[in-house]
C-alpha positions as CSV (number, residue, x, y, z in Angstrom):
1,X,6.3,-18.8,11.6
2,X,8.1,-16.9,14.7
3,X,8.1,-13.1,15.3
4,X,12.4,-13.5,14.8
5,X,12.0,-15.9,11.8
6,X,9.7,-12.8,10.3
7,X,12.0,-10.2,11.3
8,X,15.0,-11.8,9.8
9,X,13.5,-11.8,6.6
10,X,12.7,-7.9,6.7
11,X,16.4,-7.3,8.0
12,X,17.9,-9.4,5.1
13,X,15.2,-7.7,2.5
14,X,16.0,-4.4,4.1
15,X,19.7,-4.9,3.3
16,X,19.3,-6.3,-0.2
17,X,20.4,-9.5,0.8
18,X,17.0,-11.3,0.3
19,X,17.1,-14.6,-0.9
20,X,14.7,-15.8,-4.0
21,X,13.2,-17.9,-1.1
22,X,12.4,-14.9,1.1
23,X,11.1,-13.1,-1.8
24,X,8.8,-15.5,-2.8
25,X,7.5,-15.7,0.9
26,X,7.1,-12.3,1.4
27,X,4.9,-12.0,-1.4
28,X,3.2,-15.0,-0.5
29,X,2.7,-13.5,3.0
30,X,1.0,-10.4,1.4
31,X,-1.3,-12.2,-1.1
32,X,-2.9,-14.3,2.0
33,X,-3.0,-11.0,4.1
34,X,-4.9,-9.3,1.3
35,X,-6.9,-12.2,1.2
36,X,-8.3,-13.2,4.5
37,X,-7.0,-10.3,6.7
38,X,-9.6,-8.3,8.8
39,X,-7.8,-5.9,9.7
40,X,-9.8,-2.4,8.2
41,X,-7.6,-0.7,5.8
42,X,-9.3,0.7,2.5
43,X,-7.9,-0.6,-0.6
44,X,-6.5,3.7,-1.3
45,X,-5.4,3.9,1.4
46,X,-3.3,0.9,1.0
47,X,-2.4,1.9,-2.5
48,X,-1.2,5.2,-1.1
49,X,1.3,3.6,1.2
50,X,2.8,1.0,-1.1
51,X,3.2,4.0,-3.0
52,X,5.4,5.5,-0.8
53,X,7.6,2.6,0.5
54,X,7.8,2.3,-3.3
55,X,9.2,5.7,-3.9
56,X,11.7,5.3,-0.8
57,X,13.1,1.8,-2.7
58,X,13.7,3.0,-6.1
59,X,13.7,6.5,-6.2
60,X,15.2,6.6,-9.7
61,X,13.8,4.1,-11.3
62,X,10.3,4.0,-11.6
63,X,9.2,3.9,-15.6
64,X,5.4,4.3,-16.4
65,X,6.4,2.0,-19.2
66,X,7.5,-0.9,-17.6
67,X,5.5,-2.6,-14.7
68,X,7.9,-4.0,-11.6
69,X,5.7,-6.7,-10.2
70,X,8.3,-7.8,-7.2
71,X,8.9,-4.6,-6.0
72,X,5.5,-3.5,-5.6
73,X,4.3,-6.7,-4.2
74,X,7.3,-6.1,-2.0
75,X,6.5,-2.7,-0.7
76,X,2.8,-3.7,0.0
77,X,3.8,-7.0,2.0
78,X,6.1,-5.0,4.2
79,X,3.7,-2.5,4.6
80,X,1.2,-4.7,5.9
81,X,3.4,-6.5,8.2
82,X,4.3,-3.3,10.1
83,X,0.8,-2.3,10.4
84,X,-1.0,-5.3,11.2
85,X,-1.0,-7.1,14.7
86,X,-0.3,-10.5,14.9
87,X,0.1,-10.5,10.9
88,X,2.7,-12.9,10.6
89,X,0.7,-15.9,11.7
90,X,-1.9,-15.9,8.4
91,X,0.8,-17.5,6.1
92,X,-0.9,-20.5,7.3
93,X,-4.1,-19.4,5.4
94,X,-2.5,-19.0,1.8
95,X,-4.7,-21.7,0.5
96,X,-7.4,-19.1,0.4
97,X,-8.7,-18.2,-3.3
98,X,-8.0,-14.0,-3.6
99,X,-11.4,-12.3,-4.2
100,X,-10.4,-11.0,-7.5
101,X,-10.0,-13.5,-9.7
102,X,-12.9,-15.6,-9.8
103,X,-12.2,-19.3,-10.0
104,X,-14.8,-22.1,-10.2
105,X,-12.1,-24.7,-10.3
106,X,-8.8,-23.9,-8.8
107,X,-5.8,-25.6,-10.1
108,X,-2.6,-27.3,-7.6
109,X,0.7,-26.7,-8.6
110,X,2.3,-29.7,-10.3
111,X,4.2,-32.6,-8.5
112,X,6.8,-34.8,-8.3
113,X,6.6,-37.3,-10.9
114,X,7.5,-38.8,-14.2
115,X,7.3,-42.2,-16.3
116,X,10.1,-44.0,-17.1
117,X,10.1,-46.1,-20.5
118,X,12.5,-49.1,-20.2
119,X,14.2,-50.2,-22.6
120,X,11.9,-53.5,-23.6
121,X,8.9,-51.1,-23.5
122,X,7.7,-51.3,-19.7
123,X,6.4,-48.0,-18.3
124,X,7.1,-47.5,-14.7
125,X,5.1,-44.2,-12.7
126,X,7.5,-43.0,-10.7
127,X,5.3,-41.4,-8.7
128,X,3.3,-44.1,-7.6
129,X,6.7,-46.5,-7.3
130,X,7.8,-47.2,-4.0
131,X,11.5,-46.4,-3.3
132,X,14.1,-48.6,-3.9
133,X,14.9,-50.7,-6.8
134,X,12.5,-50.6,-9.5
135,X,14.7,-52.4,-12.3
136,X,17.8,-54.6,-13.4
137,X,19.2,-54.4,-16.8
138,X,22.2,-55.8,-18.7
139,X,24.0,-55.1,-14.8
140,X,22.8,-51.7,-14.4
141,X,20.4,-51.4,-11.1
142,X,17.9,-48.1,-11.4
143,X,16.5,-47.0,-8.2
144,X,13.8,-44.7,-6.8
145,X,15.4,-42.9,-3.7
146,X,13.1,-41.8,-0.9
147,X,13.6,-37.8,-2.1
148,X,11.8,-39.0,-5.2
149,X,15.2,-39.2,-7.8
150,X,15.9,-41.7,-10.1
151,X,19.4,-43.4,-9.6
152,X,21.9,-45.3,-12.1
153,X,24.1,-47.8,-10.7
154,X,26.8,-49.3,-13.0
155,X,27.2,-52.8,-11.3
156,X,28.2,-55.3,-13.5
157,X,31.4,-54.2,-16.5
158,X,31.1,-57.6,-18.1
159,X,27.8,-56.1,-19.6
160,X,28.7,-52.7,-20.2
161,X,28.4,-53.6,-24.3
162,X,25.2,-54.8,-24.0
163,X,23.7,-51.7,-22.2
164,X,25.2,-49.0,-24.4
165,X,22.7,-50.7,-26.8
166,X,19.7,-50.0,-24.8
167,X,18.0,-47.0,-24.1
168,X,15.7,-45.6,-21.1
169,X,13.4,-42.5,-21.7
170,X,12.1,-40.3,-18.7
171,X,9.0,-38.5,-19.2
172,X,6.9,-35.9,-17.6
173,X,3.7,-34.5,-18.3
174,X,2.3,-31.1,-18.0
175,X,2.3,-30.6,-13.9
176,X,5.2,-32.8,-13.8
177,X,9.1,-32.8,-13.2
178,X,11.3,-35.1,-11.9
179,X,15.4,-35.7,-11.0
180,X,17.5,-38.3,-12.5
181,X,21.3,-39.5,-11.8
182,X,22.3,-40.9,-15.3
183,X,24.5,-44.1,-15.4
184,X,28.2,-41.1,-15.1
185,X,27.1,-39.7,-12.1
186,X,25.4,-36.4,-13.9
187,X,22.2,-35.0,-12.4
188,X,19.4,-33.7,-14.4
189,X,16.0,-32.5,-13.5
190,X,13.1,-32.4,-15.9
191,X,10.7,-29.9,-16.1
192,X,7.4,-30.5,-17.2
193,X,6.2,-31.5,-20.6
194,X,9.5,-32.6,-21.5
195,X,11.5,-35.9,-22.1
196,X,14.7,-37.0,-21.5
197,X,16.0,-40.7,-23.7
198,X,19.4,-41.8,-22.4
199,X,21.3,-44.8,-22.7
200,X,22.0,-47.5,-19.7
201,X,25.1,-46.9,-20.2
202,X,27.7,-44.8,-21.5
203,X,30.2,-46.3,-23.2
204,X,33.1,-44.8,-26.5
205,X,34.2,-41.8,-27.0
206,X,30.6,-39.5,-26.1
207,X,27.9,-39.6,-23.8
208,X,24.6,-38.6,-25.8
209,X,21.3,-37.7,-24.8
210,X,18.0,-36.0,-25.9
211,X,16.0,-33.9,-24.4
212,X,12.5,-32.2,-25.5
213,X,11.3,-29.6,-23.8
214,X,13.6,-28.2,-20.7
215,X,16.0,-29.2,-18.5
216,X,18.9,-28.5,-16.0
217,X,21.7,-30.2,-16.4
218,X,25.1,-30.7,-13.9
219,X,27.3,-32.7,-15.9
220,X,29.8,-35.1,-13.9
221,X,33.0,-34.2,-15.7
222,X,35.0,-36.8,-18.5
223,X,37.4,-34.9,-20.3
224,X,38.0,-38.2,-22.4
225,X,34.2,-38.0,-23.2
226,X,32.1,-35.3,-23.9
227,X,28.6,-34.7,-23.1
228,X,26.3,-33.9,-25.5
229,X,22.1,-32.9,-25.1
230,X,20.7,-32.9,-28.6
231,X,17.3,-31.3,-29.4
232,X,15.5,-30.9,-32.6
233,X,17.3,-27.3,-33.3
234,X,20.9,-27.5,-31.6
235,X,23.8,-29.7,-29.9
236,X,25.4,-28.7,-27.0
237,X,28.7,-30.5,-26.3
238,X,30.3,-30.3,-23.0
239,X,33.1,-32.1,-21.0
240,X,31.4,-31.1,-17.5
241,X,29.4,-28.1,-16.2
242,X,26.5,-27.1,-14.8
243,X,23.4,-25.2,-17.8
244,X,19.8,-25.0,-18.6
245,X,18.2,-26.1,-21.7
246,X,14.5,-24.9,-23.1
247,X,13.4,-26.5,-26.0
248,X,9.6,-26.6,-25.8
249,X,8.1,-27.0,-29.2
250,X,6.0,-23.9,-28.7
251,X,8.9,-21.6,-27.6
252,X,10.0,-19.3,-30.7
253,X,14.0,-20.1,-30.2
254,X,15.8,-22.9,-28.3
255,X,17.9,-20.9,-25.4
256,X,20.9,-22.6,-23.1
257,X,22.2,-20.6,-20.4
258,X,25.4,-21.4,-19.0
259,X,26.4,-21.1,-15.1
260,X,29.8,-22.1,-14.9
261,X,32.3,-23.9,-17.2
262,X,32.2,-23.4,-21.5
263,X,29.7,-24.8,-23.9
264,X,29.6,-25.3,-27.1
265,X,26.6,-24.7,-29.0
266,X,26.1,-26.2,-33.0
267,X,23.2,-25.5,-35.0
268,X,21.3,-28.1,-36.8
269,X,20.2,-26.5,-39.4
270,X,23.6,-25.2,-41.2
271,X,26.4,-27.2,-38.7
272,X,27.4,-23.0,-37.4
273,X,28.4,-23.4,-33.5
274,X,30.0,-21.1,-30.7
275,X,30.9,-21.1,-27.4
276,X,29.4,-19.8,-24.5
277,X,30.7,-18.6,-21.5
278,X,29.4,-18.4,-17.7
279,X,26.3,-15.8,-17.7
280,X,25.3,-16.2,-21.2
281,X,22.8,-17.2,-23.1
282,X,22.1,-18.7,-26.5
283,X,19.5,-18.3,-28.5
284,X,18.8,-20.6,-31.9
285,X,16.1,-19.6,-34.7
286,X,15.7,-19.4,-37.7
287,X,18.0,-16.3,-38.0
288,X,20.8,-18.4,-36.6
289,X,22.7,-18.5,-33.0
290,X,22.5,-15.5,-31.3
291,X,24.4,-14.6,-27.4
292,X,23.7,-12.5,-24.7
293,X,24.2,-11.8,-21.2
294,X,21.5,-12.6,-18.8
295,X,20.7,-12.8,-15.1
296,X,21.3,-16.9,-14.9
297,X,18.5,-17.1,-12.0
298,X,15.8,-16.0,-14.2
299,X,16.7,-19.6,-16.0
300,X,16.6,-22.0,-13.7
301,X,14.0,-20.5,-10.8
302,X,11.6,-23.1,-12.3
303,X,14.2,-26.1,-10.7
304,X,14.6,-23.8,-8.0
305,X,10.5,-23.6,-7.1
306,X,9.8,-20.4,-7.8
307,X,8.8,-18.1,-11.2
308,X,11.2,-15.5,-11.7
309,X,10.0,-13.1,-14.8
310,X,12.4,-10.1,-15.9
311,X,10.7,-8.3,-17.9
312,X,8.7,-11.3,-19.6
313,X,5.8,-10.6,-21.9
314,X,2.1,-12.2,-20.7
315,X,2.5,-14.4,-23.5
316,X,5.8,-16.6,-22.4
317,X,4.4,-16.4,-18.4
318,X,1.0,-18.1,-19.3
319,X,2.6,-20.4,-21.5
320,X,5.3,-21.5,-17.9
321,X,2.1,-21.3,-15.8
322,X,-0.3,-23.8,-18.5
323,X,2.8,-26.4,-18.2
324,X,3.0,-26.4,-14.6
325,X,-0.9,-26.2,-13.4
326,X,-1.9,-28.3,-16.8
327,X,-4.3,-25.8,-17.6
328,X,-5.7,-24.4,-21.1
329,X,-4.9,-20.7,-21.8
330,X,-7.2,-18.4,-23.9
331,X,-7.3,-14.8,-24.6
332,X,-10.0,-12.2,-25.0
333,X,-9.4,-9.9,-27.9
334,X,-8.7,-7.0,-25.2
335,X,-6.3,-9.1,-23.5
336,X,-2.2,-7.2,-22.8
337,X,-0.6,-10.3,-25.3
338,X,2.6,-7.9,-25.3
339,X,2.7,-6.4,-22.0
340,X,6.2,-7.5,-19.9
341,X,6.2,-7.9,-15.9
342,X,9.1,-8.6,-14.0
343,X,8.6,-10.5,-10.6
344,X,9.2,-13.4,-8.4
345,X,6.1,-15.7,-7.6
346,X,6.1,-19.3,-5.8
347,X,5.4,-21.9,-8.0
348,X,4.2,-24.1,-5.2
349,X,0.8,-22.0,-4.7
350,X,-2.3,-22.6,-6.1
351,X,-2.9,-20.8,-9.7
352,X,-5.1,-18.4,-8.6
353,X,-2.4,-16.8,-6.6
354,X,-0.3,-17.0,-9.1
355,X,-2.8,-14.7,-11.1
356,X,-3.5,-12.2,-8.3
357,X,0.0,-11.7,-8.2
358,X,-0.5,-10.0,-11.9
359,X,-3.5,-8.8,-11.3
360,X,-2.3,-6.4,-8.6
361,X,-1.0,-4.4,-11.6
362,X,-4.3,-3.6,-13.0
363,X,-3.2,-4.5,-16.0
364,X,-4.9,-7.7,-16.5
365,X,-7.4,-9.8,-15.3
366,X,-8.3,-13.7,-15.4
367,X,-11.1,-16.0,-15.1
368,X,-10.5,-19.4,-14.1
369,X,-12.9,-21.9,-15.1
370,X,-12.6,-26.0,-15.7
371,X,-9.1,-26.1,-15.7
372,X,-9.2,-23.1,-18.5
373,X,-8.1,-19.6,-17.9
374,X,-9.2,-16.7,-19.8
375,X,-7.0,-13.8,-20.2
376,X,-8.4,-10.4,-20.4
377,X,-8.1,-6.5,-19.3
């Protein structure tokens, strides 16, 4: 990176104009620093100065109860930047493993790829499948594009009743996600652990899919025929917008967040719906639908590349980063369970970085060992 690339960033962080991107860098920038940097500057004295560049950012809002990851992290990396000499050049060492958590076998962060089920049973890896046509059916041509997205093509009408009838399904595994462009025109990318079953085509008065586990969804708009995402605890019904759905199995409540347009959200369990607007959230359990405003980022950073957590208990973060690294989780009895941290982290760094990150609360500590990390304080 250039000496002007650097100081951009700090001028647009400075300003409070800093993108999630420059965020996540920043902080990337300070965990390789802290890492591999020679430069002699005891760990109080360090302390001490994030300290203060702390203080000077929020001045009124520092609470003893509530641990601000970002900021912190923030403060520390530009800190460092302005005291070290040639500092900027050792993002290119952020594959190093931070001394503090000790990891016999370091996990990569996940990857582009997926299966596709067709609709006579064939699995396809996406990953491993060339780009370019991968399928033909009923007239509908499905295609692998060299950015690694899956592609519907409606190319023959005469066979548009024989499609509806058939159904694809689009799966990833933990360390997996994936894009799709459904047979309308609507994009959806797949996080990981999650499946999405579709027809070939869409054809009468709806367009229904399901989804387990999460996904974004950008709906090409059909006023004459609504959209609709079913999971095992909700429908959402749309004509065309742009929302995030997160129904993992081991999440306590199904939650859709809506960026732009309306939703409407209807409860399995007793047929009870409402509408969402832009900026909210819904929330299904077993105490019914419940809706709130939220910061809409926080929902989709994952599609984004980055972990975004405001203030999110150890619990729900382990449970995002055991998804995307494929790793097992397990907890010492001493271990913070209910402890929240709010803070941006890369999602495309090794997990051990990841975990410094938390660890430079010292409020936690992790062990990583045969794909298995063990939570503890």
């Amino acid at each position: 990176m250039e000496e002007s690339e650097l100081k951009e960033i700090l001028e647009r962080y400075h300003a409070g104009e800093a993108t999630p991107d420059d965020l996540a860098f920043l902080e990337s920038w300070y965990l390789s620093h802290n890492a591999s940097s020679s430069f002699l500057m005891q760990d109080e004295e360090r302390v001490e100065d994030v300290d203060q560049v702390w203080t000077l950012i929020q001045p009124d809002q520092v609470s003893p109860k509530k641990i601000n990851l970002w900021y912190r992290v923030a403060a520390a990396a530009v800190v460092l930047i302005f005291v070290s000499v040639g500092g900027y050049f050792l993002i290119r060492q952020k594959n190093l493993v931070p001394a503090n958590v000790v990891a016999k076998n370091d996990a990569s962060p996940g990857v582009n790829k997926a299966t596709l089920i067709l609709a006579d049973g064939k699995k396809l890896v996406l990953e491993d499948a060339t780009s370019g046509q991968l399928a033909n059916q009923a007239g509908v041509t499905i295609t692998k594009t060299t950015k690694g997205e899956l592609v519907y093509t409606v190319r023959a009408a005469n066979n548009k009743a024989q499609s509806t009838k058939q159904f694809n399904e689009l799966e990833t595994s933990r360390g997996e996600q994936y894009q799709v462009v459904l047979p309308d025109g609507s994009h959806v990318w797949l996080n990981a652990a999650s499946s999405l079953k579709y027809p070939v085509v869409f054809d009468g008065k709806e367009r229904v899919v399901e989804l387990t586990g999460e996904a974004y969804f950008e709906v090409a708009h059909n006023k004459a025929m609504p959209f609709k995402v079913k999971t095992q605890q909700q429908e959402v019904e749309v004509l065309g917008t742009h929302f995030n759905v997160n129904a993992y199995n081991d999440e306590k409540t199904t939650a859709t967040t809506l960026m732009e347009g309306s939703v409407k959200i209807t409860s399995i369990a007793d047929h009870k719906n409402t509408l969402i607007k832009p900026g909210q959230q819904s929330s299904i359990n077993n105490q019914g639908i419940q809706v709130r405003q939220v910061d809409t980022d926080e929902a989709i950073a994952w599609k984004n590349g980055y972990f975004l957590f405001n203030n999110e208990n150890l619990e729900s973060i382990m449970r995002k980063i055991s998804r995307w690294y494929n790793v097992e989780v397990v907890y010492k009895s001493d271990a913070p369970r209910s402890m929240v941290f709010s803070g941006t982290v890369s999602k495309y760094k090794n997990v051990s970085q990841v975990l410094k990150t938390l660890e430079l609360t010292n409020s936690v500590h992790f062990r990583i060992d045969n794909s298995k990390i063990t939570v503890g304080n």
